[in-house]
C-alpha positions in Angstrom: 75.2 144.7 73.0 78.1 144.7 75.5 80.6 147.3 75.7 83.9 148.6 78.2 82.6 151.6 78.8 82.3 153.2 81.2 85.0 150.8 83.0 87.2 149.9 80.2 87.1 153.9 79.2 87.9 154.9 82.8 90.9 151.8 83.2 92.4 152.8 79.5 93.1 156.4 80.8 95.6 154.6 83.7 97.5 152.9 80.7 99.3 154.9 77.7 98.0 152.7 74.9 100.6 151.6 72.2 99.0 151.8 68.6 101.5 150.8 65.8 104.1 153.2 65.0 103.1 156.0 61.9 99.4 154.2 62.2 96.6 155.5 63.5 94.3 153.1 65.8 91.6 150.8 64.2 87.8 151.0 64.8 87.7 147.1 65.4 84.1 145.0 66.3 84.7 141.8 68.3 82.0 139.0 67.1 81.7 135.6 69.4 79.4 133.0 70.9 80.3 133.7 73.7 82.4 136.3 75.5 84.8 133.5 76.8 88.5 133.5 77.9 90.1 134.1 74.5 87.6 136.5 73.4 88.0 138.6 77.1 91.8 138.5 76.5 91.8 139.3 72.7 89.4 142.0 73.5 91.7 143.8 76.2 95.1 143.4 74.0 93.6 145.8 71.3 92.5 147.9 73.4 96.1 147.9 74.9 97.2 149.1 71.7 94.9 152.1 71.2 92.3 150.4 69.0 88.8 151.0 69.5 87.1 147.7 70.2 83.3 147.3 70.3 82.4 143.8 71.5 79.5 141.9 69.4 77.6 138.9 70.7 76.6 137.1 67.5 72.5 136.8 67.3 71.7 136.1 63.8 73.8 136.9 60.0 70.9 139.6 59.4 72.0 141.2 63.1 75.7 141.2 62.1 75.2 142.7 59.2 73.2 145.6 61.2 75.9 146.2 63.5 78.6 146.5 60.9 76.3 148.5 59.0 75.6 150.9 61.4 78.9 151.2 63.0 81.8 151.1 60.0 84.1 149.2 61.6 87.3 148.9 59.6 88.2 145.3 60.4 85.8 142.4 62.1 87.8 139.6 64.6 86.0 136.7 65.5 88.0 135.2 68.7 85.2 132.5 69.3 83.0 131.8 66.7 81.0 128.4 65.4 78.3 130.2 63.8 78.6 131.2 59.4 79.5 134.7 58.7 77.2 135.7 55.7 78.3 136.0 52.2 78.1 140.1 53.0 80.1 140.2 55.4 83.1 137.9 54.3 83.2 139.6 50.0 83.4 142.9 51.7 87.3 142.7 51.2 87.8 146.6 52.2 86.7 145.2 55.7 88.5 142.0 56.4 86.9 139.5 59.0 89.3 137.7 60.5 88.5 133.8 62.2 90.7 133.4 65.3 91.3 129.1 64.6 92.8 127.2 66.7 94.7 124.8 64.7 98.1 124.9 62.6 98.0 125.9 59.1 96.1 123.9 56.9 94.0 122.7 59.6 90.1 122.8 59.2 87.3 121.8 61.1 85.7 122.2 64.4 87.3 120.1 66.7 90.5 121.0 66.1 92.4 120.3 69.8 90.5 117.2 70.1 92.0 115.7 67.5 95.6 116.9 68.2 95.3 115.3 71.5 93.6 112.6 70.5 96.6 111.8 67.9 99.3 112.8 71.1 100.8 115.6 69.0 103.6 117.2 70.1 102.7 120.7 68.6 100.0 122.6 67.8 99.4 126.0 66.3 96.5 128.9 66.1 96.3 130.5 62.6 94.6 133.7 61.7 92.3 132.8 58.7 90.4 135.2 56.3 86.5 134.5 56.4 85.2 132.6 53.1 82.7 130.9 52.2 84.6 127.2 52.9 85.0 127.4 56.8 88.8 127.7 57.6 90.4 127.8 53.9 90.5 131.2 53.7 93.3 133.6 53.0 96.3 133.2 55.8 96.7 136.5 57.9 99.5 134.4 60.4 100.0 131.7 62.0 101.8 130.5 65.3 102.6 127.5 66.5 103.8 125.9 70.6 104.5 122.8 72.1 101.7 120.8 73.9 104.2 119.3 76.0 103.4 120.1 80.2 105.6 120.4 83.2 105.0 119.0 86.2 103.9 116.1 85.7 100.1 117.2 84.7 97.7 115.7 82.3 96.7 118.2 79.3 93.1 119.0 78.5 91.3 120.4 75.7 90.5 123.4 78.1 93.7 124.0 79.6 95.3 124.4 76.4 92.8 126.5 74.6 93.4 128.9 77.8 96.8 129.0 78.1 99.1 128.4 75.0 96.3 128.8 72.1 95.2 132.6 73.6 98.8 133.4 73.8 99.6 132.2 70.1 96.1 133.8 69.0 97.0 137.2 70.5 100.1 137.0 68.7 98.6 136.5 65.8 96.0 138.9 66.0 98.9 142.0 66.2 100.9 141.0 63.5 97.9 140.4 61.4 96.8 143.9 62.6 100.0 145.3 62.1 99.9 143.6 58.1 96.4 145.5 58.0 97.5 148.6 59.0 100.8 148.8 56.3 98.2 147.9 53.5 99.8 144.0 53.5 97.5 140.9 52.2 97.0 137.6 53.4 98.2 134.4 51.8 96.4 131.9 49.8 96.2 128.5 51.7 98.4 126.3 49.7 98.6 122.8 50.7 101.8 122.3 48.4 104.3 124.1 50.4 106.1 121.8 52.9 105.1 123.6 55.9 101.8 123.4 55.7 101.0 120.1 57.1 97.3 120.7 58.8 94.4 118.6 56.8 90.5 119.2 56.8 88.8 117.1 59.8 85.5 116.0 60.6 83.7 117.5 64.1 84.7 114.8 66.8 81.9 112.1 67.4 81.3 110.8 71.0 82.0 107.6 68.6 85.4 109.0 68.1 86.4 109.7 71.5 85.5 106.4 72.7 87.7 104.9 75.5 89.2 101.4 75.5 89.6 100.7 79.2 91.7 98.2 78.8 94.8 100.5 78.0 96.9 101.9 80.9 95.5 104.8 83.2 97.8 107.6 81.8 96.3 106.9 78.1 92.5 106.9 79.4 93.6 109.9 81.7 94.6 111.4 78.5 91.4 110.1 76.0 89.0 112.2 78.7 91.5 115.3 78.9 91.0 115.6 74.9 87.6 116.3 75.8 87.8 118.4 79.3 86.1 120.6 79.6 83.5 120.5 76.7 81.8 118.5 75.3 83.1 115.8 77.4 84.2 112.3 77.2 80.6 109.7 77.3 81.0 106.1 79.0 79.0 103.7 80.8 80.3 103.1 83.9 79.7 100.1 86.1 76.1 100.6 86.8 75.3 100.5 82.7 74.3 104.5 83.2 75.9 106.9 80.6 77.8 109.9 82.2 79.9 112.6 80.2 83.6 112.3 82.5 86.0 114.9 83.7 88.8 115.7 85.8 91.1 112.4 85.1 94.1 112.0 87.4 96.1 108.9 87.2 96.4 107.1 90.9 100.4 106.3 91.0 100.3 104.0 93.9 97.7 101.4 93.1 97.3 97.7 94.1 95.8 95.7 91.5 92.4 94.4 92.4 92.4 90.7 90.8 89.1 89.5 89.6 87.3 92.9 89.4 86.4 94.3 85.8 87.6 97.5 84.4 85.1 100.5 84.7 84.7 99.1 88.2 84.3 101.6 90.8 87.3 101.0 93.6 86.8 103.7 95.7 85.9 107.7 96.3 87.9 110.5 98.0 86.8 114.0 98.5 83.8 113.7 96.0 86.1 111.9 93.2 86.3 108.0 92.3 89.0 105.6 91.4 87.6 103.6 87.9 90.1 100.3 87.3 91.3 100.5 84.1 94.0 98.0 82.1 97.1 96.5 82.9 97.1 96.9 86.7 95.9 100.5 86.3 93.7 103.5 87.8 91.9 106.7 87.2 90.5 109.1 89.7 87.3 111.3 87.5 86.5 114.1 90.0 83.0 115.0 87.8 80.8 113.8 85.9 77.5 114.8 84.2 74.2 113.1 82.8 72.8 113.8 79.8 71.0 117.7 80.1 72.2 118.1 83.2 74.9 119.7 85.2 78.8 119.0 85.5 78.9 117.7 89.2 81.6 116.3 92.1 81.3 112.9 91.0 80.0 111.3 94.1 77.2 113.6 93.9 75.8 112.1 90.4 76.4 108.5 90.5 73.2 106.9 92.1 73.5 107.0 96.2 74.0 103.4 96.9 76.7 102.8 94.4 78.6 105.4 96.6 77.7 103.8 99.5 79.2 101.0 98.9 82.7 101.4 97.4 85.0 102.8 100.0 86.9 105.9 101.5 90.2 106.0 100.1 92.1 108.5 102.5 95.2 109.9 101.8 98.1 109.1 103.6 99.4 110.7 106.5 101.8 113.5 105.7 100.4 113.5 101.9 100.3 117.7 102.0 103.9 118.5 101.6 104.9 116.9 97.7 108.4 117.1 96.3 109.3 120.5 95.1 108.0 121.6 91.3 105.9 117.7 91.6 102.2 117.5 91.6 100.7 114.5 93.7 100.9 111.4 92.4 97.4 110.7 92.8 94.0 112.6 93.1 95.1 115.7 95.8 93.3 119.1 95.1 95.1 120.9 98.0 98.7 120.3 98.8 101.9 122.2 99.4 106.1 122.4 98.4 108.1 123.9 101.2 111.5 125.0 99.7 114.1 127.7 101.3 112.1 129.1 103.8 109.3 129.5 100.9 105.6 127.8 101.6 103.6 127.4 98.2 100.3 126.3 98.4 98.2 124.6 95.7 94.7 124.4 95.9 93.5 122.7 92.3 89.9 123.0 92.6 88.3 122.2 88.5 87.4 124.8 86.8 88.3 126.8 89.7 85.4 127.2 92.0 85.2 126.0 95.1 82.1 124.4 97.1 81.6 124.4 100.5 83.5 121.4 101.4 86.5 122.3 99.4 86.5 125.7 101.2 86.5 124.1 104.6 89.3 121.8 103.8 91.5 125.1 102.6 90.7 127.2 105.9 91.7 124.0 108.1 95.1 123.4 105.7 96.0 127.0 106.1 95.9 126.6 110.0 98.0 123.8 110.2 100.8 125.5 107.4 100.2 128.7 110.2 101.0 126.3 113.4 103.0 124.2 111.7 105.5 125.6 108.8 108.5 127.4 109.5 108.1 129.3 106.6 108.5 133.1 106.3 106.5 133.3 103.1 103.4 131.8 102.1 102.6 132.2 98.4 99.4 131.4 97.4 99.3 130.0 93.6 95.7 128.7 93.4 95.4 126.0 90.7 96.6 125.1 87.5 94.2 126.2 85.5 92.6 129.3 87.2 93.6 130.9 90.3 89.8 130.9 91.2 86.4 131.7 90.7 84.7 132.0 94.0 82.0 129.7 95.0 80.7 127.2 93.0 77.3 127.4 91.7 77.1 124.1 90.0 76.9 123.4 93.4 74.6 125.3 95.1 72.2 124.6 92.0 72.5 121.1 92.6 71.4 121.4 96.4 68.5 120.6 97.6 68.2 124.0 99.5 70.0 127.0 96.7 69.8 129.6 99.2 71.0 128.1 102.3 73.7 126.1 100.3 74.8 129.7 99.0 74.7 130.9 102.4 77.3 127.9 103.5 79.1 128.5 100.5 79.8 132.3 100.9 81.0 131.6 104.9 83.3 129.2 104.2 85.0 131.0 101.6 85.3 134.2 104.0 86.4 131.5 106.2 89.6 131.3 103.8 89.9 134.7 103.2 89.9 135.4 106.9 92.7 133.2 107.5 95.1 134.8 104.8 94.2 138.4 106.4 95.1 137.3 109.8 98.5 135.1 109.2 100.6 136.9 111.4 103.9 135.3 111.2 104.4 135.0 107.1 104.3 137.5 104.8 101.3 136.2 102.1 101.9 136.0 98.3 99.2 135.3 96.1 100.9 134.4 92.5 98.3 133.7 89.6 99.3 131.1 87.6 95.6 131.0 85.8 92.8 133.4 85.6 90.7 134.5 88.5 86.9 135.6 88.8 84.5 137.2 90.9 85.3 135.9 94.9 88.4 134.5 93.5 89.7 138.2 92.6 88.6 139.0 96.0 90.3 136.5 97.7 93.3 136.9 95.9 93.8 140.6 97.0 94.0 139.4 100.8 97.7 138.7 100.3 100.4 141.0 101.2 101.4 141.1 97.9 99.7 140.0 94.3 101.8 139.0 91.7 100.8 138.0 87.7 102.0 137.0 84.4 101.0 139.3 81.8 98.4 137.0 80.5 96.0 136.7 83.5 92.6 138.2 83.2 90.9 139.6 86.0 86.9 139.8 86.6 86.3 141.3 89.8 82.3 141.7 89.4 79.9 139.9 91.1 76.7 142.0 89.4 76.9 139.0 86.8 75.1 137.2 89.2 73.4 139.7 91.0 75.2 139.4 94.1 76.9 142.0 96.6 79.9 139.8 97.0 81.8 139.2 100.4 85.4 137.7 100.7 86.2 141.0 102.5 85.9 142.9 99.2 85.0 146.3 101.1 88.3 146.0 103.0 90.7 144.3 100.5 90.0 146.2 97.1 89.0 150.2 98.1 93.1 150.0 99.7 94.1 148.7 96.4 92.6 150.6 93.7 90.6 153.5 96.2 86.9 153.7 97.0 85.8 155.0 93.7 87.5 152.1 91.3 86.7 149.6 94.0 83.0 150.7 93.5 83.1 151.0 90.0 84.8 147.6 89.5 81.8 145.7 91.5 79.0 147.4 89.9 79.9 146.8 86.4 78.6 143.9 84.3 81.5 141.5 82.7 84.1 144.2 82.5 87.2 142.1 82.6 90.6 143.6 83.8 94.1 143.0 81.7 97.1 142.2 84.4 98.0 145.7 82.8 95.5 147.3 83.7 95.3 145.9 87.2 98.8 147.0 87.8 98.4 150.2 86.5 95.6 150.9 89.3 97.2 149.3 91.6 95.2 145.6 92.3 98.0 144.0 91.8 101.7 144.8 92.6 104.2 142.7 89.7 103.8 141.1 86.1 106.5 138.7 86.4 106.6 137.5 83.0 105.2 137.8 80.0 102.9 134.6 79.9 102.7 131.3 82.2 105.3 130.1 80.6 108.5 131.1 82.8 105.8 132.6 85.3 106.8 129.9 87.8 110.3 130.2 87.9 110.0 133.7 88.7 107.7 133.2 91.2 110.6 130.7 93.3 112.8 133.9 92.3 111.1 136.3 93.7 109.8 134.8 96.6 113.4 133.8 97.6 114.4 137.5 97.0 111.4 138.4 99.3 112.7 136.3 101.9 116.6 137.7 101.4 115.9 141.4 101.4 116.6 143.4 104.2 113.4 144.5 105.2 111.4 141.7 105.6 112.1 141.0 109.5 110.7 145.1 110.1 107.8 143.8 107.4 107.1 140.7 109.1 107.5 142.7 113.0 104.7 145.5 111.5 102.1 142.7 109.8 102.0 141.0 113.5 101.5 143.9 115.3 98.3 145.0 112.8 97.2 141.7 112.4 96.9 140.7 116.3 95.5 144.1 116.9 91.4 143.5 118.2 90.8 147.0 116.4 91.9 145.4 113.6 90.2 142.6 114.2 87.1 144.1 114.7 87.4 146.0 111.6 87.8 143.0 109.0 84.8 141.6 110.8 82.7 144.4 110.1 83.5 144.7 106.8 82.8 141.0 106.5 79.3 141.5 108.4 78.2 144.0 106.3 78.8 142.0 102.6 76.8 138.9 104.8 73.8 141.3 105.5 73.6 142.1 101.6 74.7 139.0 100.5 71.7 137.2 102.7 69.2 139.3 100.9 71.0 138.7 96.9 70.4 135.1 98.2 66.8 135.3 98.8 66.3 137.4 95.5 64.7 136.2 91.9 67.5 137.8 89.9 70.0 135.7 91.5 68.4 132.3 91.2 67.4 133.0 87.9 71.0 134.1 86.8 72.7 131.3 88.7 70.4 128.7 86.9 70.6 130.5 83.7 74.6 130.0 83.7 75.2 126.5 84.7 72.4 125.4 82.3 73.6 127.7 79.6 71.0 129.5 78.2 69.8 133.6 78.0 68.7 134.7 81.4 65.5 137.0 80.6 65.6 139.2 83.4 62.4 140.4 85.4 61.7 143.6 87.0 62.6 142.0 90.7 65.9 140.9 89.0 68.0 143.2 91.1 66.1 143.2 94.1 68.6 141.9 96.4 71.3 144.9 95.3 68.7 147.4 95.8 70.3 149.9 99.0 68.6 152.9 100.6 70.0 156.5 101.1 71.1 155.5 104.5 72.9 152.0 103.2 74.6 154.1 100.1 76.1 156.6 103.2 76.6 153.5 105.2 79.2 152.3 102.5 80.6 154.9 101.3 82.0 155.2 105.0 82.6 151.6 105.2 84.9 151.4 101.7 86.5 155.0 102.9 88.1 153.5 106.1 89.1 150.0 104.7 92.2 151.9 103.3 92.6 154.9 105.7 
């Protein structure tokens, strides 16, 4: 049974909690599948207000009943649940349990966003339901509802919603339905009569259902296979009559019909994604796919070799990196940039945030040329739109034919990045999360001169998960942050996720700049403009180039860096880690070993080695 302690314990005392006025804190257990996104965020905004949260993965009704048995808790939240509470649990009305769902009121069923972008609704909601025995007509607790519409220009998925507007409306509705709990309140009945209760009962969402005429335009396929993204995924035959699940649409603006050729043709491939013909004159770049009980993959690397071979390279054009400003490309572009008053913001929209070897390679070489080439002052990293990052990619690296040497590449181009950002001498480095960030990507992230967040970005800076050291200049970057002890303490602990909050409060990052994404970007232009305006940024800018073309400094990022590459070499060789790593990208319950951790293991001598090594990174 997970738990935040002893981080959670040890973060909570930097933050005065905020428990409803005149009532005490609740003793609240967290049940979920899986400790995912909204269940991580959920988890860390109770705790926020003083509440005592102890975090349940659900094993069986007879197990639940255990826990809740054992430890009293006064009220049960389910953030991400598919499984059926027992009868026990649900009639026990002097301790509510309360189903996180996201859909609008009235809505029922499983596949709840699928459907709502399936039908191109405009709005959408996440309603706090009262556990019955009919799955999602229970009592109403609250209910909140957003628009699905997006700015710039990008094409909604199932997964970017769920992580960005339904958490937000979910952690609304989790307080106020607290807040009713505490003041002795009840829910509502779910009646379909009144007017505003317009959601309907709904079957789970076939692969029949999400079928994809190809003959429609590329911005209506685009959206079919976003309805979908990230799970389960869209299924289609493409041209060579093999069944793949498809991901990571982008509609190709610029495209020259191709007469005679079929739709579902393949037309070309660029950086590991294709361009599929679709109707009326149309195209769609899918940047993964995945057989059936297999991986999620770069699409190149799962369509059959000589189908790849054949179709060909689709560059993009010269001068494609700089886009209009607040514009995404018009066309499949992971990495690209807006230059606007003396401001450099950099994109790099890698899926589901983590970035392979390749990709890594192309971000070091575009951060040279915005270094030799931009007259920028400021360099703000924003990462992607749906995370900031999650480090390497171990889809990947499981996918190679070599895991360990693949990691090996993997890890050194990364660093690669990092290295770059620690040694830009003439710009002062932002990093400004738009999404959440993970493991290397919190890592990377801290390289910046400054770190700014929205209030609704979660943090998790462990790489134990996987049973790896970690690198990305960790040792140097975080003990000046947060000091040696939290630095150490973050990296050892086991899917502790950190609030924005809490992150601020000890110091790993420096500004919340809004209370959500939404608005998040605005402030970002605002306060990097204000960054460039204020009056000591030439003495800032004069200091960083001094450090930063300094060979002692120099030398002393690169032996931090050699010293996470020693360790990391051994995690890479280790059981624990290949079993973990296999264990996560095919989804099921690593059973650990006794050698499990064998590549973390340190001597006396290492333990001295860097305790010395974290002490002077901030010195």
């Amino acid at each position: 049974m997970k738990s935040f302690v002893p981080l959670a314990a040890s973060v909570r005392r930097l933050i005065r909690p905020t428990p409803a006025a005149s009532a005490p804190p609740l003793k609240i257990l967290l049940a979920f599948d899986s400790f995912n996104s909204m269940s991580q965020r959920i988890a860390l905004e109770c705790q926020s207000k003083g509440h005592a949260v102890q975090n349940y993965p659900f094993k069986t009704p007879e197990d639940l009943m255990e826990v809740v048995a054992t430890n009293q808790p006064q009220i049960i939240i389910c953030p991400f649940l598919t499984r059926k509470i027992p009868p026990e649990i649900y009639l026990n009305k002097k301790v509510p349990c309360l189903i996180v769902h996201p859909g609008i009121e009235g809505d029922r069923g499983p596949s709840s966003i699928d459907w709502a972008l399936r039908e191109e609704r405009k709005t959408w909601g996440v309603t706090i339901i009262q556990a019955d025995k009919e799955m999602d007509a229970g009592d109403i607790w609250d209910t909140n509802t957003f628009s699905i519409e997006r700015g710039l220009g990008v094409t909604r998925t199932k997964s970017s919603l769920y992580r960005f507007e339904c958490i937000d409306a979910a952690v609304a509705g989790v307080h106020n339905a607290l807040t009713m709990f505490q003041r002795g309140l009840s829910p509502r009945p779910l009646d379909y009569s009144r007017p505003s209760v317009i959601g309907s009962l709904r079957p789970r969402m076939k692969q029949s259902d999400r079928r994809i005429d190809w003959n429609l335009d590329a911005r209506k396929v685009a959206a079919l296979i976003g309805s979908s993204d990230s799970q389960p995924g869209t299924a289609e035959t493409l041209q060579d009559g093999v069944k793949y699940f498809l991901y990571g649409a982008h509609v190709e603006s610029d495209f020259t019909t191709h007469a005679g050729m079929d739709v579902k043709t393949i037309l070309g491939k660029r950086d590991d994604a294709v361009l599929v013909k679709c109707g009326q004159g149309s195209a769609v770049w899918l940047s993964h796919l995945k057989k059936e009980k297999s991986i999620k993959l770069p699409a190149t690397w799962v369509l059959p070799e000589k189908l790849v071979a054949s179709v060909p390279e689709i560059p993009l054009p010269p001068q494609s990196l700089q886009v209009p400003f607040r514009t995404t490309p018009k066309t499949f572009q992971e990495i690209f940039t807006w230059e606007h008053r003396g401001v450099c913001y950099l994109w790099f929209d890698f899926y589901n945030g983590a970035m392979h070897t390749e990709q890594c390679r192309r971000l070091a070489a575009t951060l040279r040329h915005i270094k030799a080439t931009s007259p920028a002052r400021v360099l703000v990293l924003m990462g992607g739109l749906n995370f900031f990052s999650n480090g390497i990619n171990l889809n990947t690296i499981e996918a190679s034919a070599d895991p360990a040497e693949e990691s090996w590449r993997n890890i050194n181009a990364i660093d690669e990045v990092v290295k770059e950002i620690l040694l830009c001498s003439d710009k002062l480095t932002v990093t400004a999360m738009y999404g959440n960030s993970g493991a290397g990507g919190v890592m990377a992230s801290l390289a910046a001169d400054f770190v700014w967040a929205h209030d609704g970005v979660v943090l998790n800076p462990t790489y134990k998960t996987m049973d790896l050291y970690g690198s990305e200049y960790w040792t140097y970057s975080l003990p000046r942050r947060v000091g040696q002890a939290m630095a150490k303490q973050l990296t050892d602990s086991e899917g502790v996720p950190v609030s924005a909050s809490q992150a601020l409060a000890m110091g790993m990052i420096d500004r919340i700049l809004s209370p959500s994404v939404g608005g998040f970007l605005d402030r970002v232009v605002e306060s990097a403009e204000e960054l460039i305006g204020s009056k000591g940024m030439e003495e800032l800018l004069r200091r960083k180039k001094a450090r930063t073309e300094n060979g002692e400094f120099q030398a002393l990022i690169q032996s931090h860096r050699d010293w996470e590459l020693e360790h990391m070499k051994r995690c890479f060789r280790s059981e624990g880690y290949h079993g973990k790593r296999k264990a996560f990208v095919y989804k099921y319950e690593y059973l650990p070993c006794n050698a499990s951790a064998d590549g973390l293991r340190q001597s006396s001598q290492e333990m001295k080695e860097e305790a010395n090594l974290l002490g002077r990174s901030y010195a």
